[in-house]
N, C-alpha and C positions, 0 to 999 in steps of 0.2 A: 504493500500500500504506500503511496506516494505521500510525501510530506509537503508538499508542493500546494499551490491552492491556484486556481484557474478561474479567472474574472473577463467574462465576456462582455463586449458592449453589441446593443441591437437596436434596433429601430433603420425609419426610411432614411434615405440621406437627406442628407438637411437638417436633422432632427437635433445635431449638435454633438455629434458622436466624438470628434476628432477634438473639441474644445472642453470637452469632458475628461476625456482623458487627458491631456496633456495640463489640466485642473489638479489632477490625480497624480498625473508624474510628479507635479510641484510640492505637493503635499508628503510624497512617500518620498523625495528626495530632500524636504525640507527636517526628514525626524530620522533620514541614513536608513531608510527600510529599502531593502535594493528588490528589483525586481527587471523583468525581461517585458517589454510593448514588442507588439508583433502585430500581423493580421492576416484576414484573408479575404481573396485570394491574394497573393504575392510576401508572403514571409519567409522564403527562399528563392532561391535564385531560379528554380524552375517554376515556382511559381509568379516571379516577373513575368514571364514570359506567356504565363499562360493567364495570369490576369489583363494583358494586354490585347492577347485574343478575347477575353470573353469581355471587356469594357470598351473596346478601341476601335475593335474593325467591324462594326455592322455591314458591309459588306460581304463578310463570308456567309450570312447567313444561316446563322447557327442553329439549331433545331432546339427545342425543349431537353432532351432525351440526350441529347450530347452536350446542351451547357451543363446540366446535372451534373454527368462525369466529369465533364474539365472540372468543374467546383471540387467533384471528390479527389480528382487527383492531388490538383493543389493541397488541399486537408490530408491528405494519405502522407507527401512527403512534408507538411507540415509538421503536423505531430511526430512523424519517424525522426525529425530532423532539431528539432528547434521547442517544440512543447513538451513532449515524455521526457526528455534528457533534463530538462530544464525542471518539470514537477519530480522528478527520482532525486533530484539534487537537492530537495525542499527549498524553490524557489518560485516566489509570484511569479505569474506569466498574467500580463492584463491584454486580449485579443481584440483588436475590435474586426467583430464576425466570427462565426463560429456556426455551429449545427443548427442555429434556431433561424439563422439563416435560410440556409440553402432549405428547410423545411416547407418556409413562409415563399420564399421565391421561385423556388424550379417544382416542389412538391405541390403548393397549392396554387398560386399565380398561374403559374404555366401551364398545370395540370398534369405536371409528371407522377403526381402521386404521393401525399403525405407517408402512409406505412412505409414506401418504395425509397423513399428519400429518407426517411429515417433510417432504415435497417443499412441503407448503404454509409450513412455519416459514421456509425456506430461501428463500422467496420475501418472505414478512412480513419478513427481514433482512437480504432486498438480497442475501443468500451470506455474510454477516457471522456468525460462530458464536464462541462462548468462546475464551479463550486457556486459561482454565483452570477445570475446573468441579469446585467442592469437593461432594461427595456426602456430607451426613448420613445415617448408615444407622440404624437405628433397629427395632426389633420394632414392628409394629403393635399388639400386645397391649399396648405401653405408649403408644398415640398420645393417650388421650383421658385419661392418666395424668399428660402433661405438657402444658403450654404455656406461649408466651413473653409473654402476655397482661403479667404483672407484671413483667418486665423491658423493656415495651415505654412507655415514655415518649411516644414520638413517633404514637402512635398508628397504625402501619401494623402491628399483626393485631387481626382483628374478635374477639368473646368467642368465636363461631360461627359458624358457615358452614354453607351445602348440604354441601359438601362434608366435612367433620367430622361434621356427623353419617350419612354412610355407614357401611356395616357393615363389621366387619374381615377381613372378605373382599375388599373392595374395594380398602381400604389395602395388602392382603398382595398383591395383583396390580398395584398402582403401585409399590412395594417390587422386586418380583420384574422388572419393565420397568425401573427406574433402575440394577437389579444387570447387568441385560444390559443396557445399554447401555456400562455401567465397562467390560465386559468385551471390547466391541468397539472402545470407543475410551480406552483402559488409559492413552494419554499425554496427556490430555486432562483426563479425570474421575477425580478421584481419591476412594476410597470411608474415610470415616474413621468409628470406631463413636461414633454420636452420646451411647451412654449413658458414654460416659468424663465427668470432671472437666469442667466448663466449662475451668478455666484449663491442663490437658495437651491439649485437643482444639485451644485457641486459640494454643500452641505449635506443636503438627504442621503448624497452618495455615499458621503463619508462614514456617514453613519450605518451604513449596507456594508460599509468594506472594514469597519472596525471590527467586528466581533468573527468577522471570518481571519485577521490578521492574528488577534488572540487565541486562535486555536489550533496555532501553527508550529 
């Protein structure tokens, strides 16, 4: 059993995912608590590459049923690479994206299938799943209203994506999949309204990520 403790962030884009965390890095850097930020798709170097296909090139025309796989490849060499090693080591790893993800996006959006995409994530992560998964909730009607483009220094979100530009029917059925998911696994995923305060939404966190750091 891993000593290790794995903190996901989720929600649409826009939602403030990228300023949350790096909220978070401030905080766990400010009290010498060390940990590993990663994500996905692209938290290895084959996953550059293949998060590039799946956010870059709309033009290849990618099926439902083959974004899925690319998604689980990426996660397969993700964890084999850079999460497991890192949780066997008792060490934070804070993701942003993870299973609940590709669930809400290729399993119920797309219609590849929630069991179908679950069973395959579970397999991409060895059985390795969150210790704790913070849920930006967010209106879809404000997804293309906001993003963390200008608070993103470090370069991990694109201006645009395939994905961003879907219609808001798409967003409101990845929405509606991450609200059921909170709802089946309620000690796990915790659902916070993304259009609060950056700096009240980055206290509630704190207080989500305190008592999992105490049990480490």
């Amino acid at each position: 059993m891993s000593k290790g403790r794995l903190i996901s962030f989720e929600g649409l884009d826009g939602a403030g995912k990228t300023t949350q965390m790096q909220l978070l890095e401030q905080w766990l850097a400010a009290r010498d608590i060390p940990y590993i930020r990663t994500r996905e798709p692209g938290g290895t170097p084959l996953g550059v590459e293949i998060r590039h296909l799946l956010l870059n090139r709309p033009d290849l025309a990618i099926t439902p049923l083959a974004e899925a796989f690319l998604f689980q490849a990426d996660r397969a060499q993700h964890f084999a690479h850079i999460v497991i090693p890192a949780l066997e080591a008792g060490k934070l790893v804070i993701t942003d994206r993870c299973i609940d993800a590709s669930i809400a996006y290729q399993g119920h959006a797309r219609g590849v299938g929630i069991e179908l995409v679950a069973r395959l994530s579970v397999i991409a992560t060895q059985g390795y799943i969150p210790n704790l998964t913070i849920l930006l909730d967010l209106d879809p009607a404000l997804v293309h209203a906001r993003t963390d483009t200008a608070n993103d220094a470090s370069g991990l979100r694109e201006q645009q994506t395939r994905f961003d530009a879907e219609e808001e029917q798409f967003h409101q059925r990845v929405r509606e999949a991450f609200l059921v998911l909170a709802r089946i696994h309620p000690q796990r995923i915790k659902v916070l309204d993304a259009s609060l305060p950056p700096e009240l939404l980055h206290e509630q966190i704190i207080a989500l990520v305190e008592p999992l750091l105490e049990a480490m």
